[in-house]
C-alpha positions in Angstrom: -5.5 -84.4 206.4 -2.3 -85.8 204.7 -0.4 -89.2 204.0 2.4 -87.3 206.5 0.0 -86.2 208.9 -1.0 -89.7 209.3 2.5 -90.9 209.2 3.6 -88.0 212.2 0.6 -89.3 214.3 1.4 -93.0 214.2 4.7 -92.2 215.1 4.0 -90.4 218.1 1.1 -92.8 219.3 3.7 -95.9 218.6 6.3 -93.9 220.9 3.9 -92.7 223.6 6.1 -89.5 223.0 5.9 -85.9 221.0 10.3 -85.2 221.7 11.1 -88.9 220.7 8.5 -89.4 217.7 10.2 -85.8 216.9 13.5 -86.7 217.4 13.3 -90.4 214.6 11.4 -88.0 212.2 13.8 -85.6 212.3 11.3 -82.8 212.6 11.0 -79.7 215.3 9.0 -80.6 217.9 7.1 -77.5 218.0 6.2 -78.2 214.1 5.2 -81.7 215.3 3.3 -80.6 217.8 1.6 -77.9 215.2 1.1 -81.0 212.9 -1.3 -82.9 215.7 -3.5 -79.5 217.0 -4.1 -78.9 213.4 -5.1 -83.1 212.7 -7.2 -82.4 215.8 -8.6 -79.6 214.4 -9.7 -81.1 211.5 -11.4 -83.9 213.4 -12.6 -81.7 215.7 -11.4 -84.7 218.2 -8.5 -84.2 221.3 -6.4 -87.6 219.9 -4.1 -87.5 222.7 -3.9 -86.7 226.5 -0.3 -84.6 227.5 1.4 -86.0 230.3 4.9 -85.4 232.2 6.1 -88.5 231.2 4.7 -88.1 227.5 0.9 -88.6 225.7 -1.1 -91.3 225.6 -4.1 -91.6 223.3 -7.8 -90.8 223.9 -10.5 -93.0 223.0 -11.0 -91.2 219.5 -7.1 -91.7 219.5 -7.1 -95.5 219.5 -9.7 -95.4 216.9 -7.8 -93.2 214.6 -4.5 -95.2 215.3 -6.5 -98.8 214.1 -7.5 -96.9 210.7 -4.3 -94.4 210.3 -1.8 -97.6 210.6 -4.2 -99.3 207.7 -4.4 -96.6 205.4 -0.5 -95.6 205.8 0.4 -100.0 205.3 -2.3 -99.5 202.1 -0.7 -96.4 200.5 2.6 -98.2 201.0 1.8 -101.0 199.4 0.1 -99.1 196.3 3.5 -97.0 196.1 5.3 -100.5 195.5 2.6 -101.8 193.5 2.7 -99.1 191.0 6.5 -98.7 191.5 6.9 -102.1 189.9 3.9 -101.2 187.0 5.8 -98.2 185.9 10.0 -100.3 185.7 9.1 -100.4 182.3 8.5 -96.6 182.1 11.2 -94.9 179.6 12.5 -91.8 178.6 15.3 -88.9 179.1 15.3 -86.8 181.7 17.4 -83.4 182.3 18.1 -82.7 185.8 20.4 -79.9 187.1 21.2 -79.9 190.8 24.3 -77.6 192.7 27.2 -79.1 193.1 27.4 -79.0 196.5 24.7 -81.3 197.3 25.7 -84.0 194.1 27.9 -85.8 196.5 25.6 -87.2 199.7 22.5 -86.5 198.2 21.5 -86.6 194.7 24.5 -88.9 192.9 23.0 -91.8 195.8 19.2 -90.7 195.0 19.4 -91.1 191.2 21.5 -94.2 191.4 18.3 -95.8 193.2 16.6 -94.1 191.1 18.3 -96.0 188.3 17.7 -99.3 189.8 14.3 -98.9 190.2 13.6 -97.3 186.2 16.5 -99.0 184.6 15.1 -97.3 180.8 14.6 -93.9 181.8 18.1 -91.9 180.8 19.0 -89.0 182.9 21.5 -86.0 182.0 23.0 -84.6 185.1 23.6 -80.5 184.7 25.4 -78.9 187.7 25.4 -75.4 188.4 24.4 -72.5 190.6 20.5 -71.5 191.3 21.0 -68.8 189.1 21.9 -70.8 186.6 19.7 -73.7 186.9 16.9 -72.0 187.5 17.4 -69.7 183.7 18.0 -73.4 182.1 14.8 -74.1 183.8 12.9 -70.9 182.3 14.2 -71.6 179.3 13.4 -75.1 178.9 16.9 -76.4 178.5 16.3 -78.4 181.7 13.7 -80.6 182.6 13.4 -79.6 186.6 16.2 -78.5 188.7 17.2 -78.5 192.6 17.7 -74.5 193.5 17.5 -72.4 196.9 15.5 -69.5 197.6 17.6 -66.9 196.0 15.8 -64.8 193.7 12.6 -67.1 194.3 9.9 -66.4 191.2 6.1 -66.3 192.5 5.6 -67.7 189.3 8.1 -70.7 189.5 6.4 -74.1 190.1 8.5 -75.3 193.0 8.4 -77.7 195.7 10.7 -78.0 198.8 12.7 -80.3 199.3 14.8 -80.0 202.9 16.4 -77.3 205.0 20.2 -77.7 206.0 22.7 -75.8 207.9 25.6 -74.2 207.0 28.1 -75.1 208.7 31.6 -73.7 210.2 34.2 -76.4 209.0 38.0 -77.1 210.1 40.7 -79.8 210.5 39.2 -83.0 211.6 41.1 -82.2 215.1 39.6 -79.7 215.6 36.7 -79.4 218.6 34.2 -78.4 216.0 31.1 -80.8 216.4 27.6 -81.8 214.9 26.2 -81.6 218.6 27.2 -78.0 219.4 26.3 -74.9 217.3 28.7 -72.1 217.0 27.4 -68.6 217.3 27.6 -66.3 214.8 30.3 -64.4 216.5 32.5 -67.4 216.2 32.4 -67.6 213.2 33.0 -64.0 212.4 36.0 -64.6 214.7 37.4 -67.0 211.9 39.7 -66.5 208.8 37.2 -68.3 206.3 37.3 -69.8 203.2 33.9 -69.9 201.2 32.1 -69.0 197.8 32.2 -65.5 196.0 29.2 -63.4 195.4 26.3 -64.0 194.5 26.8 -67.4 195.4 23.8 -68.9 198.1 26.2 -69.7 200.5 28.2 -66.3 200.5 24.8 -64.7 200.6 22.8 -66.3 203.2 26.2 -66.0 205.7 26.6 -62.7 205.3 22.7 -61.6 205.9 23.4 -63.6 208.9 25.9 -62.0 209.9 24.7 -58.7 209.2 21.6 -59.0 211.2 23.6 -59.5 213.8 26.0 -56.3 213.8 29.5 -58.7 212.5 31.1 -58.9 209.9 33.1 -61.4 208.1 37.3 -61.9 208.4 36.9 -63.8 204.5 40.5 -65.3 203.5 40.0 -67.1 200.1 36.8 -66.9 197.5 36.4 -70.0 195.6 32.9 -71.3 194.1 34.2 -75.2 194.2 33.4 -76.6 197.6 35.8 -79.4 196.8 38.4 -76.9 196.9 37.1 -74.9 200.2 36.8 -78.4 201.9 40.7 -79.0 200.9 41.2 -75.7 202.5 39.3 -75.8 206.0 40.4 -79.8 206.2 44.4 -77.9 206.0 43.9 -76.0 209.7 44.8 -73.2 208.4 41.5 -71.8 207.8 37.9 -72.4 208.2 35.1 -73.0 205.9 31.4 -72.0 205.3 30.0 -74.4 203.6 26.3 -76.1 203.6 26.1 -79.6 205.3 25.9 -81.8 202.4 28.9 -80.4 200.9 31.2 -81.9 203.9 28.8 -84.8 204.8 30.7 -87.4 203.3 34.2 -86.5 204.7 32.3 -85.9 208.0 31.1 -89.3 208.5 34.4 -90.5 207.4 36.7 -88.7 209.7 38.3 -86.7 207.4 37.1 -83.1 208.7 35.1 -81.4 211.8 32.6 -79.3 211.3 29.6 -77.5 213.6 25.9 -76.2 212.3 26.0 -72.0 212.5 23.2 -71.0 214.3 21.0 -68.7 212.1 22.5 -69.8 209.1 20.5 -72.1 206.8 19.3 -72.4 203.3 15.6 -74.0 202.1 16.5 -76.5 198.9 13.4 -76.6 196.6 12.8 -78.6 193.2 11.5 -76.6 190.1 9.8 -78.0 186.9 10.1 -76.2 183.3 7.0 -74.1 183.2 6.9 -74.3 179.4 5.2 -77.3 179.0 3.6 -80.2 180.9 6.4 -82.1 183.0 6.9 -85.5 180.6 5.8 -88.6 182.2 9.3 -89.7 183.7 10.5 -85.9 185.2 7.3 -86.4 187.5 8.1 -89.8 188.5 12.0 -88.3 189.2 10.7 -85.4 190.9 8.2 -87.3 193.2 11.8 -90.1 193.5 13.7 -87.0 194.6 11.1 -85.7 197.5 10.8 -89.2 199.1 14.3 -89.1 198.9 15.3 -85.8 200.3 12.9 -86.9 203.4 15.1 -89.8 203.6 18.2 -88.3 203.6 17.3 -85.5 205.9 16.2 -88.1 208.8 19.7 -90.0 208.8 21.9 -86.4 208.9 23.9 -85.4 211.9 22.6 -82.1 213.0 20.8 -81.5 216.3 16.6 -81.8 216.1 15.5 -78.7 216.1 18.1 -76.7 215.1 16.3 -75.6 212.0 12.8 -74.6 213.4 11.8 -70.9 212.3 
């Protein structure tokens, strides 16, 4: 049993319902649902009685809701409460992160971040996983953001979120958050996106493979800005990763649609040379909170990412 699990089951008892509490945590139902057998398993308790027209909570429900509530209002508090003990906290941290997510992400995170330890200095490296994640190895970086390309067994690495990639065009386009594309539309379209080994190139191109297509690829370029320029045109499309076009999304500026089957797993990786100085942990714990955040606010369908 988990802060989260505790979190995922006051949600649901609060909403009387698994698809809504789902739907404001931004989480697959089915992993939801997963979340509460295994809490129930644990307890060896049934916590809540399925319905047509939702759950409602069994007598060892309401018991666990009166203490679960407590203890998640405690650990919030204790969060703050030591938040405000460690302002004073200083230091230099070195953080590389892609580019692609600097823009609706991480530049937002770390200027909270900021706010909240005003004397802890922060170099900002961008790059690709590849990179980052030898700057890492070597030491040269503190932690860094990277996907699963070429993941290490020996890497010490969190996740962070899942997103989409996503098929992107001229914002008059009929492309839409709300409706998926197939792969075969998008092998349909003249598209503009990175060159090997890039993540992106990579993961769209298994994708496609799997699924007997291939690719009509009009212009390489590894700067997102620039592939964003491009599909934003209506001359081409783009393949880019959400957070890349989230920004110009939610201002207007572009369409875009989640590819179905197409995704990539975002995970934060610490310098395995030597214990992770005092203000790297409190950045990397600042970056997972974060990342949770940001995920629950974005504009994809629910469920669209569930394995």
């Amino acid at each position: 049993m988990d802060i989260r699990q505790l979190r995922t089951f006051v949600q649901v008892a609060e909403m009387r319902s698994i698809t809504r509490a789902a739907a404001a945590l931004h989480t697959a139902q089915p992993a939801l649902s997963r979340q509460l057998r295994l809490l129930e398993e644990e307890l060896g308790e049934t916590l809540f009685e399925r319905g047509e027209r939702g759950v409602t909570l069994t007598a060892a429900g309401e018991q666990l809701l009166h203490r679960a509530t407590s203890l998640v209002r405690d650990f919030d508090s204790l969060k703050t409460d030591l938040a405000r003990r460690s302002r004073a906290l200083s230091g230099h941290v070195r953080f590389g992160v892609p580019k692609s997510l600097m823009e609706s992400y991480v530049a937002p995170a770390v200027a909270e971040f900021h706010e909240t330890y005003p004397a802890i200095s922060m170099a900002l490296i961008e790059g690709t996983t590849l990179e980052l994640r030898e700057q890492v190895r070597m030491g040269a970086l503190d932690l860094a953001i990277v996907s699963d390309l070429d993941r290490s067994p020996s890497a010490r690495m969190q996740s962070l979120f899942r997103e989409p990639l996503v098929l992107a065009a001229h914002a008059a386009s009929k492309l839409r958050m709300s409706r998926p594309v197939s792969l075969r539309t998008v092998a349909e379209q003249v598209l503009v996106t990175a060159s090997r080994p890039n993540v992106i190139r990579l993961t769209l191109e298994d994708a496609l493979h799997r699924e007997g297509l291939a690719p009509r690829w009009g212009f390489e370029t590894n700067s997102h800005v620039a592939a964003r320029i491009l599909a934003s045109s209506g001359k081409v499309h783009a393949a880019l990763t959400y957070s890349a076009i989230a920004v110009e999304l939610k201002a207007g500026h572009i369409a875009a649609a989640p590819i179905q089957g197409a995704a990539i797993t975002w995970n934060i990786i610490v310098t395995p040379l030597r214990e992770l100085p005092r203000q790297a942990a409190v950045l990397r714990s600042f970056m997972i909170d974060a990342a949770a955040a940001w995920v629950k606010k974005q504009r994809w369908p629910s469920g669209l990412l569930a394995d």
